[in-house]
BAVO-192003 format. One record per residue (C-alpha): chain; residue number from 1; y, z, x. Coordinates in Angstrom, 3 decimals, decimal comma. Layout:
! residues N
 guse zami       yy       zz       xx
    A  NUM        Y        Z        X
...
***
This chain:
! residues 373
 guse zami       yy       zz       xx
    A    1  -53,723   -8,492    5,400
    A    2  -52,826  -10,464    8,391
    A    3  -51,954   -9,790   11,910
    A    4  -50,610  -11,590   14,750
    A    5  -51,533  -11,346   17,959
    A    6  -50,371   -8,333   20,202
    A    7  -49,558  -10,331   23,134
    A    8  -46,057  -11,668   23,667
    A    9  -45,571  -14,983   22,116
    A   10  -42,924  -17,625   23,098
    A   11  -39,833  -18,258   20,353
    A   12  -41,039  -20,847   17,313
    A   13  -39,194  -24,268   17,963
    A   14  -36,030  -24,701   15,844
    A   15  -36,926  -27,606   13,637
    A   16  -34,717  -30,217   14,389
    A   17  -31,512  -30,170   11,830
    A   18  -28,616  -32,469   10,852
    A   19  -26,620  -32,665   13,419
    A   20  -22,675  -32,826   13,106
    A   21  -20,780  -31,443    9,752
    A   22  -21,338  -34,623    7,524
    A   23  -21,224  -34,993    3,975
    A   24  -25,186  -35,461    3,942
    A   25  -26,946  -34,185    0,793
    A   26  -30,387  -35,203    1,785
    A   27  -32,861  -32,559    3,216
    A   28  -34,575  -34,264    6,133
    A   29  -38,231  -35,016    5,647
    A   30  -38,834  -31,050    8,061
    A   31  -36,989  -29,284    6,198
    A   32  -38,515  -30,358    3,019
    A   33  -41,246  -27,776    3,828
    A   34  -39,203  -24,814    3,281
    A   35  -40,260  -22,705    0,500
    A   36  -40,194  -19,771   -0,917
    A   37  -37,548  -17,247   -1,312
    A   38  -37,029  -13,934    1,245
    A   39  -35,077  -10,660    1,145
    A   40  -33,946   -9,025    4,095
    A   41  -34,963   -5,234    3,123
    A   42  -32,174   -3,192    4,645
    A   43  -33,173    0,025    5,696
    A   44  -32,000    3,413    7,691
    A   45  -33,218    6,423    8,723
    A   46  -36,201    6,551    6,879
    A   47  -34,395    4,945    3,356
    A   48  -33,879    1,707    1,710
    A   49  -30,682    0,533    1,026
    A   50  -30,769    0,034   -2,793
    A   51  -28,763   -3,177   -2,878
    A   52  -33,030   -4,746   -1,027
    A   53  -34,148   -3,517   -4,288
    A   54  -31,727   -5,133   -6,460
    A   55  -31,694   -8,484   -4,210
    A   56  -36,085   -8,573   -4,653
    A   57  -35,728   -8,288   -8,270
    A   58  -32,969  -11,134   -8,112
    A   59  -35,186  -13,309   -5,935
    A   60  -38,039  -12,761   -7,950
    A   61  -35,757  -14,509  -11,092
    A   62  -35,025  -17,342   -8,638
    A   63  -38,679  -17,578   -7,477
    A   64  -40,124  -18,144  -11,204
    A   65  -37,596  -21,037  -11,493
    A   66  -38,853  -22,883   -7,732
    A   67  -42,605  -21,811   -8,691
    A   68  -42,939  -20,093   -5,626
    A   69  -43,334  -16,796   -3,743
    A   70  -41,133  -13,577   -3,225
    A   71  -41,593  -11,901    0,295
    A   72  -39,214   -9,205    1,775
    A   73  -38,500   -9,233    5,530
    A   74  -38,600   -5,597    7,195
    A   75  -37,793   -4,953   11,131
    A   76  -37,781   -1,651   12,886
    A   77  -39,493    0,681   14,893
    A   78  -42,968    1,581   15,690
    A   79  -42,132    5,307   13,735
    A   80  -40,618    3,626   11,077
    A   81  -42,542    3,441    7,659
    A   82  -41,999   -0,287    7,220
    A   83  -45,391   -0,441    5,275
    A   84  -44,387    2,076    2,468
    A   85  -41,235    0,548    2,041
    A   86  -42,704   -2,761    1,910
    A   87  -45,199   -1,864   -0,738
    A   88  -42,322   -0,356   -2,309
    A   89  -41,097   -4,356   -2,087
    A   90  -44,003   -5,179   -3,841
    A   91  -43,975   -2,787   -7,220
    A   92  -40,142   -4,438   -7,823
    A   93  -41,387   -8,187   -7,569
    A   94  -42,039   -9,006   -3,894
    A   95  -45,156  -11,040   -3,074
    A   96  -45,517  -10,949    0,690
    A   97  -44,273   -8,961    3,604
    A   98  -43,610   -9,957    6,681
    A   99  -43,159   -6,952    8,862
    A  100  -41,636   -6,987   12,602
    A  101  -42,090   -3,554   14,796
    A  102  -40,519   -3,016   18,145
    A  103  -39,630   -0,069   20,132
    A  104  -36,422   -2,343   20,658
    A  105  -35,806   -2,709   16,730
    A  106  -35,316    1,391   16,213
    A  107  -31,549    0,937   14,853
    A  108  -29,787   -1,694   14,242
    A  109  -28,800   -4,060   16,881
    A  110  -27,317   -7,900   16,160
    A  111  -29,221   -9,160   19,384
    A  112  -32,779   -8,161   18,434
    A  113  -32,645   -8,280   14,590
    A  114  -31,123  -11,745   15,252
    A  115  -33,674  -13,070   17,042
    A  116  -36,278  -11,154   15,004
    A  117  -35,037  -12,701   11,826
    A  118  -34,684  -16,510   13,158
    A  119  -37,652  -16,551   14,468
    A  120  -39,421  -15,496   11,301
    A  121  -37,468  -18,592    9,735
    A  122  -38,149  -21,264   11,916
    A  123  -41,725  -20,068   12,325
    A  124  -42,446  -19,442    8,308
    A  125  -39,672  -21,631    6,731
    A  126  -38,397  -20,041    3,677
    A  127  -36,162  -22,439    1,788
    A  128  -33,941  -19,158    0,692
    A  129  -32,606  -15,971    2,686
    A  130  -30,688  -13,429    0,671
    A  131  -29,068  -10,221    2,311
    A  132  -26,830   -7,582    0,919
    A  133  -22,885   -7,730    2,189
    A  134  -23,452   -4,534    3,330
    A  135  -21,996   -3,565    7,015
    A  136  -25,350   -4,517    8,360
    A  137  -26,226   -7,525    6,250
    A  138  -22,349   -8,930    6,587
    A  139  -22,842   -8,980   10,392
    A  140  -26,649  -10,437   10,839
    A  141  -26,410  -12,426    8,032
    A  142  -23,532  -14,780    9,819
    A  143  -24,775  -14,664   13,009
    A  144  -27,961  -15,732   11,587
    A  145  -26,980  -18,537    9,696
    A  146  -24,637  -19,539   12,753
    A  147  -27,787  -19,314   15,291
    A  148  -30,149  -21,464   12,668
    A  149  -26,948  -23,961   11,769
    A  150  -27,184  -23,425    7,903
    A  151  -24,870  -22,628    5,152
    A  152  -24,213  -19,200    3,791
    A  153  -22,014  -17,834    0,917
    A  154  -20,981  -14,410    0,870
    A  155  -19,975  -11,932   -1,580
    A  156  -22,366  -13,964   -4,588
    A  157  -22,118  -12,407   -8,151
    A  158  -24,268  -15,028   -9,874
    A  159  -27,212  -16,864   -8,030
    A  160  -29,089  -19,570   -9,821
    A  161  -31,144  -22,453   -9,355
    A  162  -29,211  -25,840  -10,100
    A  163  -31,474  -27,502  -12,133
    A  164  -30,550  -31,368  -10,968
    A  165  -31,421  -30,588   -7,305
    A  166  -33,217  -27,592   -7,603
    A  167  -30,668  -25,824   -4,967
    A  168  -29,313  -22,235   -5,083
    A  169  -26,195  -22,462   -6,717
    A  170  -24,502  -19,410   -5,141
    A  171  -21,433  -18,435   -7,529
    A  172  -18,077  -16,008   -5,587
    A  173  -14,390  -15,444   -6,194
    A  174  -12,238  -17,255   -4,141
    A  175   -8,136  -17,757   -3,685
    A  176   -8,243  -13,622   -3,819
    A  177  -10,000  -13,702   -6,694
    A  178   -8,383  -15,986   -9,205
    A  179  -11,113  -18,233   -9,334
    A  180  -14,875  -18,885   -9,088
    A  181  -16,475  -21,449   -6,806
    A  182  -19,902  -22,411   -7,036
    A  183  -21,334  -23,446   -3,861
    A  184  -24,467  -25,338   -2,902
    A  185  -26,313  -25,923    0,619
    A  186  -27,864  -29,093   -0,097
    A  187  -28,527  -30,586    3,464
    A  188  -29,586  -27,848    4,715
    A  189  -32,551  -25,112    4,711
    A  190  -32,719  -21,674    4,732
    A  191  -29,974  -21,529    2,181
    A  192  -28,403  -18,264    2,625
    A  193  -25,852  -16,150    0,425
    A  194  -25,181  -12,310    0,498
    A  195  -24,282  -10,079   -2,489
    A  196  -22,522   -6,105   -2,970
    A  197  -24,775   -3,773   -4,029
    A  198  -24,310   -2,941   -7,577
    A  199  -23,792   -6,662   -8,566
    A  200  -27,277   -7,125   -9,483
    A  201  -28,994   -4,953  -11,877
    A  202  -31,723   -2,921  -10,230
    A  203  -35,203   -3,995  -11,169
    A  204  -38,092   -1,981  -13,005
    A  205  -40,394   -0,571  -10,637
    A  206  -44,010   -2,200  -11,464
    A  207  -46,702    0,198   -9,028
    A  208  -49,691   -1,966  -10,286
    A  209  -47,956   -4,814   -8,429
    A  210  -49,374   -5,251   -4,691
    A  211  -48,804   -8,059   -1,939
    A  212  -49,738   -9,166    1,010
    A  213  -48,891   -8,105    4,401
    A  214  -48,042  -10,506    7,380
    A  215  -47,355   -9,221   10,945
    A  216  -45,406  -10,404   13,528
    A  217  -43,957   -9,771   17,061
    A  218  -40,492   -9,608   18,620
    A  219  -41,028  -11,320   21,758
    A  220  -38,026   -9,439   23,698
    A  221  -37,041   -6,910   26,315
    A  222  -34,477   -4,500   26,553
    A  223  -33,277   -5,917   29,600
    A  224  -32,319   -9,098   27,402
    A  225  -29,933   -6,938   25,171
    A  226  -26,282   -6,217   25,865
    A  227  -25,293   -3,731   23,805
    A  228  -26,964   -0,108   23,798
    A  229  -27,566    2,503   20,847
    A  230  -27,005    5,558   22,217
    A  231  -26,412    7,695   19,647
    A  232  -26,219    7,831   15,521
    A  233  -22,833   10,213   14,462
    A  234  -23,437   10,763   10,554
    A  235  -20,053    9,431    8,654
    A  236  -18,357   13,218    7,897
    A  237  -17,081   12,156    4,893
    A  238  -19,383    9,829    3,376
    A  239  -20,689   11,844    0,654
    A  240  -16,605   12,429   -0,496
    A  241  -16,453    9,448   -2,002
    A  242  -19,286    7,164   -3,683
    A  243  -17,937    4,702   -6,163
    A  244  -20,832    2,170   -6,540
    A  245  -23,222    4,731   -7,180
    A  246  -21,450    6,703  -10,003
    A  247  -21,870    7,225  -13,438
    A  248  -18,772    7,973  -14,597
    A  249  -15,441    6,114  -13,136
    A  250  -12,299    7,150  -14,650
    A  251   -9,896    4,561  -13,100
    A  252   -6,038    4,305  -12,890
    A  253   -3,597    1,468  -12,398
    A  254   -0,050    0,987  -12,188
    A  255    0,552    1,335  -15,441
    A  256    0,764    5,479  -15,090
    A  257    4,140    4,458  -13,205
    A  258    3,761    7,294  -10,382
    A  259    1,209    9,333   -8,508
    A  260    2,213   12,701  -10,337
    A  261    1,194   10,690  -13,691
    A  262   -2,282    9,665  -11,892
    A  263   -3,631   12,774  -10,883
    A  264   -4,295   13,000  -14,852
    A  265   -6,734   10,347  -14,144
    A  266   -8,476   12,832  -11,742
    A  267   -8,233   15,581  -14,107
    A  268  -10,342   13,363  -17,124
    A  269  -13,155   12,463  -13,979
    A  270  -13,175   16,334  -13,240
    A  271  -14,095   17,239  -16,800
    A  272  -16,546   14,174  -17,091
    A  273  -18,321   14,750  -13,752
    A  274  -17,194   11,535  -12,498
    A  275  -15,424    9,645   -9,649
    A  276  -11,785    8,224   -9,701
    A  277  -10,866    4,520   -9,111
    A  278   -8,201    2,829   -8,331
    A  279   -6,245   -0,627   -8,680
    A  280   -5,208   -2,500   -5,464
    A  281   -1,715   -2,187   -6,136
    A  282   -1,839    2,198   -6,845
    A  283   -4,334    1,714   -3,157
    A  284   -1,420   -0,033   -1,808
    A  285    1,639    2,533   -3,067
    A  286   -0,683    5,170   -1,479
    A  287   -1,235    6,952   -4,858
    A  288   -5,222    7,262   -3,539
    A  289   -7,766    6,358   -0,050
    A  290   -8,715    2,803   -0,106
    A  291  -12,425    3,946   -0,655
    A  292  -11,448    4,412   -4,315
    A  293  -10,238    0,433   -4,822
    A  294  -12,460   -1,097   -7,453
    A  295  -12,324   -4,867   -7,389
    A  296  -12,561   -8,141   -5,206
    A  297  -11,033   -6,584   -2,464
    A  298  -12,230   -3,242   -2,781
    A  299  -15,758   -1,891   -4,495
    A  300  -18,275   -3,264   -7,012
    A  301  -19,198   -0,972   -9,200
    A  302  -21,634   -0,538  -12,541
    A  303  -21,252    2,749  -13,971
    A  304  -22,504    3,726  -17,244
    A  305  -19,198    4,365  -18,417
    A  306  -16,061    3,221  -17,226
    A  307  -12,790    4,162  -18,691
    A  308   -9,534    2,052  -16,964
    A  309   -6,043    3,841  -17,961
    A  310   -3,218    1,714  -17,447
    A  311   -4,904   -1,480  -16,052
    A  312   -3,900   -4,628  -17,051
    A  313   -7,367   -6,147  -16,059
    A  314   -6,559   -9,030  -13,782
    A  315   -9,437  -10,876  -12,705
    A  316   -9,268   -9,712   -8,477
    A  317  -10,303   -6,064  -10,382
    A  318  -12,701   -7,612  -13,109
    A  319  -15,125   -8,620  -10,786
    A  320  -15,755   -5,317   -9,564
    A  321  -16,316   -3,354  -13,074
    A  322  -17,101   -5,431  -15,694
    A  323  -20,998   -5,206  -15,025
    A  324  -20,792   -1,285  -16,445
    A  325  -22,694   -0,182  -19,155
    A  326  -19,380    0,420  -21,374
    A  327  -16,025    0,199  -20,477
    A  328  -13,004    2,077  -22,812
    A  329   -9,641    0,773  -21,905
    A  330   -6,076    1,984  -22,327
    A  331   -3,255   -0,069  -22,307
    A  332   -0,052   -0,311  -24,447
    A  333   -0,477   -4,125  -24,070
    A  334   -2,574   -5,328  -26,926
    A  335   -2,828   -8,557  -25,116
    A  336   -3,634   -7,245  -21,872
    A  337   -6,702   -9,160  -20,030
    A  338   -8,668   -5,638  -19,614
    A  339   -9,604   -5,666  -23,147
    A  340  -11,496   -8,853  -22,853
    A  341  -13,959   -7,133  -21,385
    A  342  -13,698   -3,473  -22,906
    A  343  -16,280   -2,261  -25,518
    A  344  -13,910   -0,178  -26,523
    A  345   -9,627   -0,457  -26,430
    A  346   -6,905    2,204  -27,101
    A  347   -3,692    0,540  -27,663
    A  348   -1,732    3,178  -26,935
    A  349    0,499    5,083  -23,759
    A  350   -2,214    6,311  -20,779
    A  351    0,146    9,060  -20,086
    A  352   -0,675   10,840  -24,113
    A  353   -4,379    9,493  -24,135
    A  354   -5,651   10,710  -21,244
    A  355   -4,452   14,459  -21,882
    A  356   -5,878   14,169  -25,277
    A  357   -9,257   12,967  -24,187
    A  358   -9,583   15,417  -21,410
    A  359   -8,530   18,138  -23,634
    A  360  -11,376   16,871  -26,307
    A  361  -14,355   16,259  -24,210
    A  362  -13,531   19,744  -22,221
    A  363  -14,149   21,113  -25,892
    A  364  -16,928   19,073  -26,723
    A  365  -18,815   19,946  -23,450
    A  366  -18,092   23,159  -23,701
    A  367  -19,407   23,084  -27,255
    A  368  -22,608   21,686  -26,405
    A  369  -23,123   24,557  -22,947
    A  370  -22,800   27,439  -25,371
    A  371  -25,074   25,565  -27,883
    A  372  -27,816   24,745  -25,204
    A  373  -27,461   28,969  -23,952
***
């Protein structure tokens, strides 16, 4: 392990980048140094957000293509366990740590963790930075990449490395999801991109895997910082409603023709122990709370099984579901887009299939209680 001195050190120099918004494609002969690819570990209240987990095992895909190393990026407070969760970083892929503890980085701030996380950059030069588009990692990862000048794609469901110019090719809807756009920071280094959680598949834990651990200091006094935490007020109803993380999603669209016709949808996810989703346009009739939108617009989800009644399958709600495990689809519509993606299709009316498969997997669980008693 390495550690940095305790005294105060002055900001590492920006290195000098392009200037203006040309159509360069050249890296400059500086930033030809950058390697290696970093994960900003996301973490609160004594967890890891699991989208870190799925981003290291990502990077660790993208690393084995440059030939280089893995390292996850943790800030926070002295009383925060930054070196368990970084060793944690290691057993899913990461190779190095770099680790950043300051009284003023207990709870997120955009100020600090800005400056924490540039100065890392320009002092370490990784050639990629990849963040989840969390509500934390949407806001530092923008001001970041507006404070360093470099190019960032959000939302990413497919990052690769371009094998003519060895760039991240960072793939995202665009025009509301109708189409895909590649994009590629050529020009410029770190190259940046954020992705949902969910999107990538979580890696397999390795605990024989170790790494190394770098440390480094903040350089910055409360004084310096505008804004204040002064106190953390626990979301009342965030445990209500949890789409990327469940198993089961039983999801309607406007195919059931009215709310009284969806609430069969929750029915089915009652029996199955699941969650209910929604389509953008049942959000929008206000059938259901916008926290149950599955989609481009809405969540990303990757249950194991995922049954969509009455969804045509347009491509703004593909992107967010067709990463589960096994998705059953109903839709009078042979032709209907969701079945392109469907291990399994019922051609047939929502309104008499989902009845019938509540009814038969109420019996079948109840089957298999009384044969487990």
């Amino acid at each position: 392990m390495s550690e940095a001195s305790g005294s105060i050190a002055p900001a590492a120099v920006p290195v000098k980048r392009p200037a203006g918004r040309g159509r360069s494609v050249e890296l400059s002969d500086e930033l030809k140094a950058y390697k290696g690819v970093w994960v900003f570990v996301e973490h609160d209240r004594g967890h890891v957000h699991s989208v870190s987990w799925e981003l290291v095992g990502e990077a660790r895909k993208l690393a084995d293509k440059l030939g280089c190393q893995v390292s996850a990026l943790l800030l926070g407070g002295p009383d925060e366990a930054l070196e368990k969760f970084a060793a944690e970083a290691f057993t899913f892929g990461a190779d190095k740590a770099y680790l950043m503890q300051d009284p003023i980085l207990k709870g997120y701030r955009n100020e600090p963790f800005t400056k924490g996380l540039t100065d890392l950059v320009n002092k370490y030069q990784p050639e990629i930075l990849l963040l989840g588009a969390t509500s934390m990692g949407r806001d530092l990862a923008g001001s970041v990449a507006t404070t360093l000048l470099t190019g960032l794609t959000a939302d990413c469901t497919e990052l690769r490395i371009d094998p003519s110019s060895n760039a991240l090719a960072a793939t995202r809807p665009t025009f509301g999801g109708s189409l895909y756009c590649t994009i590629m920071t050529l020009a410029y280094r770190p190259q940046m991109a954020t992705v949902r959680p969910r999107v990538m598949l979580m890696p397999q834990a390795d605990a024989s895997r170790s790494g190394e651990i770098v440390y480094d200091t903040l350089g910055m006094l409360e004084s310096q910082i505008v804004t204040k935490l002064l106190d953390f007020i626990a979301d009342a109803s965030s445990n209500k409603i949890n789409l990327p993380y469940a198993d089961v999603i039983v999801t309607g669209g406007k195919g059931l023709k009215n709310p009284e016709n969806f609430r069969q949808v929750f029915e089915l996810a009652r029996v199955l122990g699941g969650e209910v989703g929604a389509t953008r346009p049942c959000v929008q009739a206000g059938w259901v709370e916008a926290e149950r939108q599955v989609g481009q617009t809405g969540k990303t989800v990757r249950p194991k099984l995922y049954i969509a009644a009455g969804v045509s399958g347009a491509i703004q709600h593909r992107v967010g579901m067709e990463a589960s495990d096994v998705i059953v689809a109903i839709n009078t519509d042979v032709n209907a887009p969701i079945f392109e993606v469907a291990h399994y299709g019922i051609v047939g009316n929502a309104m008499q299939v989902l009845p019938a498969l509540t009814q038969a997997f109420a019996a079948h669980l109840a089957l298999r209680r009384r044969q487990a008693a």
